[in-house]
N, CA, C and O atoms as a Tinker XYZ file with bonds, in Angstrom:
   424  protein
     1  N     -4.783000   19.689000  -15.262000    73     2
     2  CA    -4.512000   20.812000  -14.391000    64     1     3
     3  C     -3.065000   20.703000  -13.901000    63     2     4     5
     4  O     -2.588000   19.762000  -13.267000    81     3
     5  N     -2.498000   21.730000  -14.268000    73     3     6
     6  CA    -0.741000   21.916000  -13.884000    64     5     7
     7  C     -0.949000   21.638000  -12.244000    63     6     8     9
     8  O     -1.935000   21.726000  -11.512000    81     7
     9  N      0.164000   21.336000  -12.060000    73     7    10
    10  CA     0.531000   21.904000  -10.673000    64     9    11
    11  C      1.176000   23.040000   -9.908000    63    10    12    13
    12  O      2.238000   23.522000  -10.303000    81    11
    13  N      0.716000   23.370000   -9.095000    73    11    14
    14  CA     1.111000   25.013000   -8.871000    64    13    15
    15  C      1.680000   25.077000   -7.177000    63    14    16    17
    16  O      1.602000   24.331000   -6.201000    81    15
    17  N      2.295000   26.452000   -7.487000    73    15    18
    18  CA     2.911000   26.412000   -6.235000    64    17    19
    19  C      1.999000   27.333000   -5.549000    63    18    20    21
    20  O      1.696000   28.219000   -6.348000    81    19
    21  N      1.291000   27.550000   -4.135000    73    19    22
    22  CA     0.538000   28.071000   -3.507000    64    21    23
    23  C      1.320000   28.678000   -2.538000    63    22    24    25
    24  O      0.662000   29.676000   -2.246000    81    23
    25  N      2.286000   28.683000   -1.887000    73    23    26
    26  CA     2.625000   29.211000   -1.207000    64    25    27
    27  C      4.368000   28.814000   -1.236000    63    26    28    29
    28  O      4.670000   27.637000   -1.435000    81    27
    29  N      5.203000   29.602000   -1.079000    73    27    30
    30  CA     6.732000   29.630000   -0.844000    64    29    31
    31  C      6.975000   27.962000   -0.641000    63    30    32    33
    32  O      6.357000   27.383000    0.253000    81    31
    33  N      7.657000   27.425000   -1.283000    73    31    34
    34  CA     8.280000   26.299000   -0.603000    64    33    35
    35  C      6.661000   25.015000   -0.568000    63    34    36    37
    36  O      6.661000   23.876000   -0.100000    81    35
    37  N      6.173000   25.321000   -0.843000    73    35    38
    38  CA     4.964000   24.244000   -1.061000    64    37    39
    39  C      4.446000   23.933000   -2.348000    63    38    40    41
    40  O      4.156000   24.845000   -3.122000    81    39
    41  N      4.264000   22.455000   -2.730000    73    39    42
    42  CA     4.336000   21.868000   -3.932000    64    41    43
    43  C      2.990000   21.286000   -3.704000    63    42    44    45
    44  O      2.878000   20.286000   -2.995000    81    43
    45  N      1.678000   22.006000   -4.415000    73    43    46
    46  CA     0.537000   21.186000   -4.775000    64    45    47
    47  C      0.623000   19.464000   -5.709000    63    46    48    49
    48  O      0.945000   19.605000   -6.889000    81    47
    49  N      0.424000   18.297000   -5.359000    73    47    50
    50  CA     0.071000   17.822000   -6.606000    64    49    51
    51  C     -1.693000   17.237000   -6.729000    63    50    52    53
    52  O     -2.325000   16.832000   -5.753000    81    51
    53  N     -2.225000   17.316000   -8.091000    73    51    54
    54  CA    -3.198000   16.965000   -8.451000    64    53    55
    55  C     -2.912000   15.458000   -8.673000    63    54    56    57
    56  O     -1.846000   14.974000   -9.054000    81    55
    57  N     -3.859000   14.919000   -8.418000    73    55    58
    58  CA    -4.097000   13.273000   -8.690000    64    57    59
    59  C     -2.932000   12.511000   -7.465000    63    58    60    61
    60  O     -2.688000   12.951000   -6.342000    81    59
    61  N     -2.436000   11.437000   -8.025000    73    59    62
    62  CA    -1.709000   10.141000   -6.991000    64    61    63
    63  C     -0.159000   11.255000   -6.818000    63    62    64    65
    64  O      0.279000   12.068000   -7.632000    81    63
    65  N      0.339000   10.902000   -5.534000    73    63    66
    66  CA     1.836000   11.569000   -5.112000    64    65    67
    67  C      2.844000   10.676000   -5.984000    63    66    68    69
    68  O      3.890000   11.195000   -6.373000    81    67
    69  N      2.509000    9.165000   -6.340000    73    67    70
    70  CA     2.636000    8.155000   -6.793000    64    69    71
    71  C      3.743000    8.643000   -8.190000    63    70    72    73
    72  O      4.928000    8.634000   -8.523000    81    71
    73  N      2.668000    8.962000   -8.564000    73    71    74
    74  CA     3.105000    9.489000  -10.215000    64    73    75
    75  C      3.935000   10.723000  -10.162000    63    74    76    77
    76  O      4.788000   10.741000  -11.049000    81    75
    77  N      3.930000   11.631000   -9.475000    73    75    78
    78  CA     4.826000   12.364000   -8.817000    64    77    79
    79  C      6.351000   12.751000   -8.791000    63    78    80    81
    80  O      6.996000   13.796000   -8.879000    81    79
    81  N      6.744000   10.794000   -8.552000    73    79    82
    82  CA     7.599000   10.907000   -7.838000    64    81    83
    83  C      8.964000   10.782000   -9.550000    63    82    84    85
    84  O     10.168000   10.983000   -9.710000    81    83
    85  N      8.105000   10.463000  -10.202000    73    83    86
    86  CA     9.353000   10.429000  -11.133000    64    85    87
    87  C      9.804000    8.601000  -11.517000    63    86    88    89
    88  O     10.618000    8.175000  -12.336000    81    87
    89  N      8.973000    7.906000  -10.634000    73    87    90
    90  CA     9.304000    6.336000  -10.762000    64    89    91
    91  C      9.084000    5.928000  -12.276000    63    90    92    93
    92  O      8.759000    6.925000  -12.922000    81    91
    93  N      9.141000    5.026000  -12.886000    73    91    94
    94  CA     9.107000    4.528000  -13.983000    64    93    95
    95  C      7.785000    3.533000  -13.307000    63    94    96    97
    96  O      7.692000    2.996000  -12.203000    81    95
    97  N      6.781000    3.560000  -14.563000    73    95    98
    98  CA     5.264000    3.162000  -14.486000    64    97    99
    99  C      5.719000    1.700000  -13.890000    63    98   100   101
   100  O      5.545000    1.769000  -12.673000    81    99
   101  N      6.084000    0.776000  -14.142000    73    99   102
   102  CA     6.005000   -0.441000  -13.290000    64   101   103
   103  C      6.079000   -0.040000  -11.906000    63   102   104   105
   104  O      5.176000   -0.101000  -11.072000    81   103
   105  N      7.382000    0.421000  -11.745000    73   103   106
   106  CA     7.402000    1.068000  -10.123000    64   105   107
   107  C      6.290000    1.505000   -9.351000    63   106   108   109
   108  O      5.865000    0.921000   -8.354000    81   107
   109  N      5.719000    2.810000   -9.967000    73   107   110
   110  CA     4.728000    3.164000   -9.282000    64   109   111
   111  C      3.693000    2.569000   -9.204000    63   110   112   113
   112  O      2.850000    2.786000   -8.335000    81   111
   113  N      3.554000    1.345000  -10.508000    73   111   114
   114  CA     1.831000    0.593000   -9.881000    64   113   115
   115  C      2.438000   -0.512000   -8.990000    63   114   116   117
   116  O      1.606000   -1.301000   -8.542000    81   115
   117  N      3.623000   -0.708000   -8.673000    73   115   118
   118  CA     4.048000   -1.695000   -7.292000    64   117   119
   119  C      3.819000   -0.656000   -6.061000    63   118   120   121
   120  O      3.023000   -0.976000   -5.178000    81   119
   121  N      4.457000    0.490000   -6.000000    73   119   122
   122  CA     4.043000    0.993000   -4.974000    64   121   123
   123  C      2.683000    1.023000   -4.705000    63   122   124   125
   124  O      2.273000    0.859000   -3.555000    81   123
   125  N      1.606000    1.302000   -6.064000    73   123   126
   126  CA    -0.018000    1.601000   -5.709000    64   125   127
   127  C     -0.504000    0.464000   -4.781000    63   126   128   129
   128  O     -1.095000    0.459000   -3.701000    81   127
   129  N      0.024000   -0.612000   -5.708000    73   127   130
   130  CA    -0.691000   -2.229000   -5.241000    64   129   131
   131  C     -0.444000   -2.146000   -3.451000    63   130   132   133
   132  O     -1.222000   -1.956000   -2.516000    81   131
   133  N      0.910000   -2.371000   -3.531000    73   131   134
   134  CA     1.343000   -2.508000   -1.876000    64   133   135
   135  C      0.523000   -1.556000   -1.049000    63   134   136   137
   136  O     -0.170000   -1.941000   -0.107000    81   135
   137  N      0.622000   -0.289000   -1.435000    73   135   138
   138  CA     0.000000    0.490000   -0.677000    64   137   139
   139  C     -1.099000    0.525000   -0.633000    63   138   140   141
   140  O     -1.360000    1.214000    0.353000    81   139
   141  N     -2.354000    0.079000   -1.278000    73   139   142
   142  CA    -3.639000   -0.415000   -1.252000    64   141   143
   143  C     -3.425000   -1.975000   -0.232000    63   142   144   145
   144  O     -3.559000   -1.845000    0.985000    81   143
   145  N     -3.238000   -2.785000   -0.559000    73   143   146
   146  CA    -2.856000   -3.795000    0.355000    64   145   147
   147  C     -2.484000   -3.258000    1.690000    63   146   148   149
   148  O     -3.387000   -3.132000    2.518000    81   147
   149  N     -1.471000   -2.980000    1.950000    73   147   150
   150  CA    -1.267000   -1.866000    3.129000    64   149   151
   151  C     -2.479000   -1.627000    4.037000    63   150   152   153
   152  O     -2.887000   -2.281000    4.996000    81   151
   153  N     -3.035000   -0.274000    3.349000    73   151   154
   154  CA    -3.997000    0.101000    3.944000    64   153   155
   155  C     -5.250000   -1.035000    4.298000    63   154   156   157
   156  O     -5.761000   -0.955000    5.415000    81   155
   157  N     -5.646000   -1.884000    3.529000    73   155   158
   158  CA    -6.395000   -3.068000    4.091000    64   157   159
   159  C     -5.808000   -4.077000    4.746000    63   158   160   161
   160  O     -6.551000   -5.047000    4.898000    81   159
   161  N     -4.646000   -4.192000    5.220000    73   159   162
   162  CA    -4.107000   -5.173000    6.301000    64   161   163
   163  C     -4.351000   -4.433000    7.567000    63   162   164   165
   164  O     -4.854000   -4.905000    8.586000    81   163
   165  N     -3.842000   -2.951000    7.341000    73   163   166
   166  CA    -4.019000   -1.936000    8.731000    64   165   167
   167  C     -5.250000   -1.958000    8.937000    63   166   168   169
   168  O     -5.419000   -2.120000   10.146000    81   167
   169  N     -6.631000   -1.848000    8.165000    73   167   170
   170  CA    -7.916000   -2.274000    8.380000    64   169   171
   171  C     -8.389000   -3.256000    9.360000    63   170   172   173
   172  O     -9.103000   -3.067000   10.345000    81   171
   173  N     -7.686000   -4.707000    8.765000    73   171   174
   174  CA    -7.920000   -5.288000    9.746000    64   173   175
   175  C     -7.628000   -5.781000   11.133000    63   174   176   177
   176  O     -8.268000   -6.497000   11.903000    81   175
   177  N     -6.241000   -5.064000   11.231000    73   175   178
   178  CA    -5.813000   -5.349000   12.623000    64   177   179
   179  C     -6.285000   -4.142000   13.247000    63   178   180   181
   180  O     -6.178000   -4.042000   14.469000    81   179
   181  N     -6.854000   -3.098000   12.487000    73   179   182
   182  CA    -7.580000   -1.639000   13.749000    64   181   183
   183  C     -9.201000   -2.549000   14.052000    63   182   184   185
   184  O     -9.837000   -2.656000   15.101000    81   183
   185  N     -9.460000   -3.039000   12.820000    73   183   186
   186  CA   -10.477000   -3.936000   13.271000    64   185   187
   187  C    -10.854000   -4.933000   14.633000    63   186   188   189
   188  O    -11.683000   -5.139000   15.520000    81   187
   189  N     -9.929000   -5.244000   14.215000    73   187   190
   190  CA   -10.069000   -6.660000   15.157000    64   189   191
   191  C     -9.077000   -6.639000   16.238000    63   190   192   193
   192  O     -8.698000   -7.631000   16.861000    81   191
   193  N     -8.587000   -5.118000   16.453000    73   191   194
   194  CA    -8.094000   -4.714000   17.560000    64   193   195
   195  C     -6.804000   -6.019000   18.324000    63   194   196   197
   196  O     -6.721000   -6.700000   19.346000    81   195
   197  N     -5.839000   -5.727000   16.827000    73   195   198
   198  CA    -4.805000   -7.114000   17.465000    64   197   199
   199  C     -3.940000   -6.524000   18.137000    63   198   200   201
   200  O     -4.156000   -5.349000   17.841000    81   199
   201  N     -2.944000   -6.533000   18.979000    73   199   202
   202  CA    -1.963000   -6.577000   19.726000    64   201   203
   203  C     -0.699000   -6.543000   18.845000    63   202   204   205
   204  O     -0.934000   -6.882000   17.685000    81   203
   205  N      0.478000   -6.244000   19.084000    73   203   206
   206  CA     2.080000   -6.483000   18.699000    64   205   207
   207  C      1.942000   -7.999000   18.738000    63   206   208   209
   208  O      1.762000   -8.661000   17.716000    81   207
   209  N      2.018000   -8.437000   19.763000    73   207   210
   210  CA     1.858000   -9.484000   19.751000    64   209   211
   211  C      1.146000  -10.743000   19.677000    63   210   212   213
   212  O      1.557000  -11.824000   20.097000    81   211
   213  N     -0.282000  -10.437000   18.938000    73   211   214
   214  CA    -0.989000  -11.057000   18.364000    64   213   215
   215  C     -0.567000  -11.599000   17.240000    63   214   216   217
   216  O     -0.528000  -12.809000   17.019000    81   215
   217  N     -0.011000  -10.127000   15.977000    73   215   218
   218  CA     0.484000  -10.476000   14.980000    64   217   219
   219  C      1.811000  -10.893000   14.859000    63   218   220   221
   220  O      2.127000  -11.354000   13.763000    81   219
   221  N      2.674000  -10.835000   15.749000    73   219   222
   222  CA     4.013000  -11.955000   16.204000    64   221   223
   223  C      3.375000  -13.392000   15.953000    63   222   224   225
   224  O      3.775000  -14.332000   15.266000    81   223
   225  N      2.440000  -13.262000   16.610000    73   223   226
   226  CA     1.798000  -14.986000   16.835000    64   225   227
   227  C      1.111000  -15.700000   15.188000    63   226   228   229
   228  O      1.467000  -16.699000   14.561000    81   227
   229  N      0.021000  -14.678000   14.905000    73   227   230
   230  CA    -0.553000  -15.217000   13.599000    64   229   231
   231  C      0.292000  -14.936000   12.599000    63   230   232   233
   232  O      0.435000  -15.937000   11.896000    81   231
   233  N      0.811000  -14.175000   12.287000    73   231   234
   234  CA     1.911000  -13.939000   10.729000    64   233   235
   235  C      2.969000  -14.846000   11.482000    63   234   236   237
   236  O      3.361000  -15.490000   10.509000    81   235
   237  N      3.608000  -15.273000   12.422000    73   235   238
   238  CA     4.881000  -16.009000   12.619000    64   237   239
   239  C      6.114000  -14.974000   11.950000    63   238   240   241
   240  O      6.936000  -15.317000   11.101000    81   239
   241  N      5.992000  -13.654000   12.574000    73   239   242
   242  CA     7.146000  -12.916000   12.240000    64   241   243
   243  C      7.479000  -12.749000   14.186000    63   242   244   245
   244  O      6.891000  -13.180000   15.178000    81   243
   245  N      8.876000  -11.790000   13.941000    73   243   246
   246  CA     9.720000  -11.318000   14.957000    64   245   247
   247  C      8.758000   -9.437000   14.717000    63   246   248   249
   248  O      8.202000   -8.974000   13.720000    81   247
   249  N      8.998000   -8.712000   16.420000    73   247   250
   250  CA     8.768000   -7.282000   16.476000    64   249   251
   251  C      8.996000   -6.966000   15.403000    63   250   252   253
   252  O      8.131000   -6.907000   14.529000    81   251
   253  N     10.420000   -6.647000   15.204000    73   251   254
   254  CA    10.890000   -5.554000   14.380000    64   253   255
   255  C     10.102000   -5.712000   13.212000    63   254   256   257
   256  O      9.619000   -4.770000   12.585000    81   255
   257  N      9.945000   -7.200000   12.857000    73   255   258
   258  CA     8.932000   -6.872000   11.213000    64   257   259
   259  C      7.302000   -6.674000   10.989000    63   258   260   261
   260  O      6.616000   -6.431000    9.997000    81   259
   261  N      6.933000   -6.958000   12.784000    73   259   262
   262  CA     5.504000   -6.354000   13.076000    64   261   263
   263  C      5.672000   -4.802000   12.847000    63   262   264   265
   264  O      5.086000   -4.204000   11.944000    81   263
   265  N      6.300000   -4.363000   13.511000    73   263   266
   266  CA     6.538000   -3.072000   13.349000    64   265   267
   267  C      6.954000   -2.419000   12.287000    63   266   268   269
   268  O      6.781000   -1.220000   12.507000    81   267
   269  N      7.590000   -2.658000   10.848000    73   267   270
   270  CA     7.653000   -2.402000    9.770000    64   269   271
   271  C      6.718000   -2.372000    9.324000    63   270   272   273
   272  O      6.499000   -1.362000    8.654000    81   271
   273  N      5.694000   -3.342000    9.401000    73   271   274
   274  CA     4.504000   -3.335000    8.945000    64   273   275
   275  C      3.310000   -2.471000    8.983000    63   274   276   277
   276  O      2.560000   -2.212000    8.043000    81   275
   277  N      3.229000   -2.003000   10.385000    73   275   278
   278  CA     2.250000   -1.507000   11.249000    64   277   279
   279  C      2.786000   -0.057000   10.548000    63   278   280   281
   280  O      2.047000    0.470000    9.716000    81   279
   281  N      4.345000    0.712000   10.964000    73   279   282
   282  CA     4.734000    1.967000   10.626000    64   281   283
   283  C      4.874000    1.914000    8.544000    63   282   284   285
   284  O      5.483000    2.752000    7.879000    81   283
   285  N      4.317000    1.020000    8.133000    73   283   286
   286  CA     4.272000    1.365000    6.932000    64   285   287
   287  C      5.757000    1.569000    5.904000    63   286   288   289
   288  O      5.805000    2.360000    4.963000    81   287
   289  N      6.757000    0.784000    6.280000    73   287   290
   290  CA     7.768000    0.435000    5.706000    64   289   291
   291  C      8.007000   -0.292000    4.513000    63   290   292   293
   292  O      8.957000   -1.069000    4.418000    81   291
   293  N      7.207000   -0.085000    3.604000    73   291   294
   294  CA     6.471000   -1.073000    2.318000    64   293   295
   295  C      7.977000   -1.444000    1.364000    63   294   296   297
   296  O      7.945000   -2.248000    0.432000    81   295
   297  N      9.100000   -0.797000    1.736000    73   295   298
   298  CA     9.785000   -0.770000    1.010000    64   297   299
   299  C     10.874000   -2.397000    1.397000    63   298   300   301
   300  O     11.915000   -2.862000    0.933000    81   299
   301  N     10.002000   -2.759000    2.362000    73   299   302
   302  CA    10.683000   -4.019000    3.323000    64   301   303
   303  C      9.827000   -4.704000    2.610000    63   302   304   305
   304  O     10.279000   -5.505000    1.792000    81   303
   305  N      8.980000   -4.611000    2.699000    73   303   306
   306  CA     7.772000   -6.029000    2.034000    64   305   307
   307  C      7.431000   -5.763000    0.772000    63   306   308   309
   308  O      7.409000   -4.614000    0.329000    81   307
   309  N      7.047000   -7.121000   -0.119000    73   307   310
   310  CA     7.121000   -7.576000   -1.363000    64   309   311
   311  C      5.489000   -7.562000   -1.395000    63   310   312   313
   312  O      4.738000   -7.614000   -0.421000    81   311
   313  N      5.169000   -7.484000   -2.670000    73   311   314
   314  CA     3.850000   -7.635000   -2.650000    64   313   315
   315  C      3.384000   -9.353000   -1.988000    63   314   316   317
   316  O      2.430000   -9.684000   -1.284000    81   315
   317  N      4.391000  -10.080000   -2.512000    73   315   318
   318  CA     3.768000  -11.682000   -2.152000    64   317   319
   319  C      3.544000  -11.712000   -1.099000    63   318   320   321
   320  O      2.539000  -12.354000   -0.794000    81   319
   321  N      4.437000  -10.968000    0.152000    73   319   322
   322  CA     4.427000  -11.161000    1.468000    64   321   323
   323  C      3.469000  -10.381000    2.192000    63   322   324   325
   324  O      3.140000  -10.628000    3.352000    81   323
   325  N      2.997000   -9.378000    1.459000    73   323   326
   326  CA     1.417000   -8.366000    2.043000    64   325   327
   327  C      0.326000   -9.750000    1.585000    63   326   328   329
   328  O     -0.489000  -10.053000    2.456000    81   327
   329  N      0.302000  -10.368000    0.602000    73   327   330
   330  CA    -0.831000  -11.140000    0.181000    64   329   331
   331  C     -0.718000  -11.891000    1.464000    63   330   332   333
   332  O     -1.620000  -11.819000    2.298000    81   331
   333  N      0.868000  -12.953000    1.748000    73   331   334
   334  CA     0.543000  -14.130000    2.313000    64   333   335
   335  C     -0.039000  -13.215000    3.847000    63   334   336   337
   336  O     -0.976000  -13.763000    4.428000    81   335
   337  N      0.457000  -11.978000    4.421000    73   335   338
   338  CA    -0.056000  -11.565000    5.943000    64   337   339
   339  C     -1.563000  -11.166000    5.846000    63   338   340   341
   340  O     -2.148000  -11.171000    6.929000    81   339
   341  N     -2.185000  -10.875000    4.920000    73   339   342
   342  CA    -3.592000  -10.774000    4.542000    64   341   343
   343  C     -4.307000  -12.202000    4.782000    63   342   344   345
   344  O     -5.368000  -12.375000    5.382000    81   343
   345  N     -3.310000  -13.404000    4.050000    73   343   346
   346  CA    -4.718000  -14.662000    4.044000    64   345   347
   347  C     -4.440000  -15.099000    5.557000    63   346   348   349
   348  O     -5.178000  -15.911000    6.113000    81   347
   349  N     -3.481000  -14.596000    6.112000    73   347   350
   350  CA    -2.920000  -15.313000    7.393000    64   349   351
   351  C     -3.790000  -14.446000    8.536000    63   350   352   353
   352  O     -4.079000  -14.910000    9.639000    81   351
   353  N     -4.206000  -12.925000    8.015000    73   351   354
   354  CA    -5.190000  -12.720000    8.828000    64   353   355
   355  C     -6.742000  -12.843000    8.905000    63   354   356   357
   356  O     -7.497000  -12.291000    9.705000    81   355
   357  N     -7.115000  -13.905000    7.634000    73   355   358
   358  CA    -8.718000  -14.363000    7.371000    64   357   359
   359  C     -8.879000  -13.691000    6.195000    63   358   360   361
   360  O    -10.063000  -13.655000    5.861000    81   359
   361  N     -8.144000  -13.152000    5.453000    73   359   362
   362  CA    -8.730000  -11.754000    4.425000    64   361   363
   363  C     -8.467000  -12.720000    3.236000    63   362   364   365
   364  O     -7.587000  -13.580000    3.202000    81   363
   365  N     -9.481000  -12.403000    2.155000    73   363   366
   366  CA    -8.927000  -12.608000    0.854000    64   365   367
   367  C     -8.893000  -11.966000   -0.198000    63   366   368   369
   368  O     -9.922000  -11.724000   -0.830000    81   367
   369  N     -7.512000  -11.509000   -0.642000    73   367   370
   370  CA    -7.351000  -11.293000   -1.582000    64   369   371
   371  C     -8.465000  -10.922000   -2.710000    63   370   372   373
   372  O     -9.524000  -11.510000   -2.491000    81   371
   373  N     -8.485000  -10.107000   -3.836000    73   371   374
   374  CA    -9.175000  -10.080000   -4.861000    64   373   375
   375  C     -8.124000   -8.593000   -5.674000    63   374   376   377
   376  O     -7.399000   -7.736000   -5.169000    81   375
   377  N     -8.502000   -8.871000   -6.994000    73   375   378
   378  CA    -7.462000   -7.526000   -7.918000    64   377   379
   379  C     -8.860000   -7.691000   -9.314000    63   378   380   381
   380  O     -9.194000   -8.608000  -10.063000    81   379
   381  N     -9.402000   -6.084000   -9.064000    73   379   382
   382  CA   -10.026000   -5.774000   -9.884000    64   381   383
   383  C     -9.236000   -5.184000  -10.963000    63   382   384   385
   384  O     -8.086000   -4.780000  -10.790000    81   383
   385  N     -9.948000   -5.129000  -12.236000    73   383   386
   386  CA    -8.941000   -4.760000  -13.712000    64   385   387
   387  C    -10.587000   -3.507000  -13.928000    63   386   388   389
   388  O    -11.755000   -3.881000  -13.816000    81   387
   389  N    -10.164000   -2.205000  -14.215000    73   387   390
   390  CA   -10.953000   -1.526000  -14.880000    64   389   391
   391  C    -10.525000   -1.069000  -16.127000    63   390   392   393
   392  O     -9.424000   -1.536000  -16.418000    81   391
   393  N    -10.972000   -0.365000  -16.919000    73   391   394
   394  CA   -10.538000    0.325000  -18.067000    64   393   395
   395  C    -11.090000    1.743000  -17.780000    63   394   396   397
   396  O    -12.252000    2.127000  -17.646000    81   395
   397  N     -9.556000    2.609000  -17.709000    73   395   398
   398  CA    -9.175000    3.906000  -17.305000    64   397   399
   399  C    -10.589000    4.492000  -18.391000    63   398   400   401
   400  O    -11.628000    5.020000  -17.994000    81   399
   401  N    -10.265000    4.242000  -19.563000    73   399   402
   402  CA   -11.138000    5.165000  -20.666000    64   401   403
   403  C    -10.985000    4.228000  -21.607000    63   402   404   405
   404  O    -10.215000    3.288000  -21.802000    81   403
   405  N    -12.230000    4.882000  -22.334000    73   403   406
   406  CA   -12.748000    4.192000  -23.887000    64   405   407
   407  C    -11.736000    4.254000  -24.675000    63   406   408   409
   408  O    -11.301000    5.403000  -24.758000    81   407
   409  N    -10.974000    3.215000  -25.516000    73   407   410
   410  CA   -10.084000    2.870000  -26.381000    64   409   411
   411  C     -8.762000    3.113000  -25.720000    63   410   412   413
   412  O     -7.883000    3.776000  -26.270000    81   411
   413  N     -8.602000    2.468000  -24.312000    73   411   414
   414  CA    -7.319000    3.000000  -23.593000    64   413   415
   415  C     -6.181000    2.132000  -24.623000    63   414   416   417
   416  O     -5.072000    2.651000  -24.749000    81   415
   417  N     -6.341000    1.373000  -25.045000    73   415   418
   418  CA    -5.265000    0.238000  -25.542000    64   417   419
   419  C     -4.949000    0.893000  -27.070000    63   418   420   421
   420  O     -4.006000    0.679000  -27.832000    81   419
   421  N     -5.736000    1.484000  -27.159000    73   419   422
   422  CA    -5.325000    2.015000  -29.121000    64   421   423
   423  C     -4.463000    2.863000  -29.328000    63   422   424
   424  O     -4.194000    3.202000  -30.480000    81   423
């Protein structure tokens, strides 16, 4: 399904914004990863209802990079460094592999 314009100045897209953007495929499955990671780090600190300064204390960062974190600045953090603030908040890690479709590799 194309993408269409619905109204003046507004750009529908179907499927990920991801793919979208014009990145070259490595790129965008770094952005996917992080941003899945992302969203389950923010999980657990809405969870477990941490403080600014909770996560100052358990990650052993400064504000400003709590706050990169929290406002979703992914472009600051590496995937290694979403893993290590995940095990540092009790979480572990896991990376499922599916296959998109039958004979994706042929």
């Amino acid at each position: 399904m194309p993408n269409k314009r619905s109204v003046e100045g507004e750009y529908r897209v179907t499927g990920s914004v991801l793919d979208e953007l014009g990145l070259d495929r490595q790129g965008a499955l770094e952005l996917k990863l992080k941003a899945s990671l992302h969203q389950n780090i923010l999980g657990l600190i809405k969870r477990r209802r941490y403080s600014a300064r909770d996560l100052e204390r358990i990650l052993r960062i400064q504000q400003p990079r709590v706050s990169e974190l929290t406002r979703g600045k992914l472009s600051t953090l590496s995937v290694a460094r979403l893993l290590l603030y995940a095990d540092l908040l009790g979480a572990q890690a896991q990376i499922k592999l599916k296959q998109l479709r039958a004979n994706a590799a042929a």
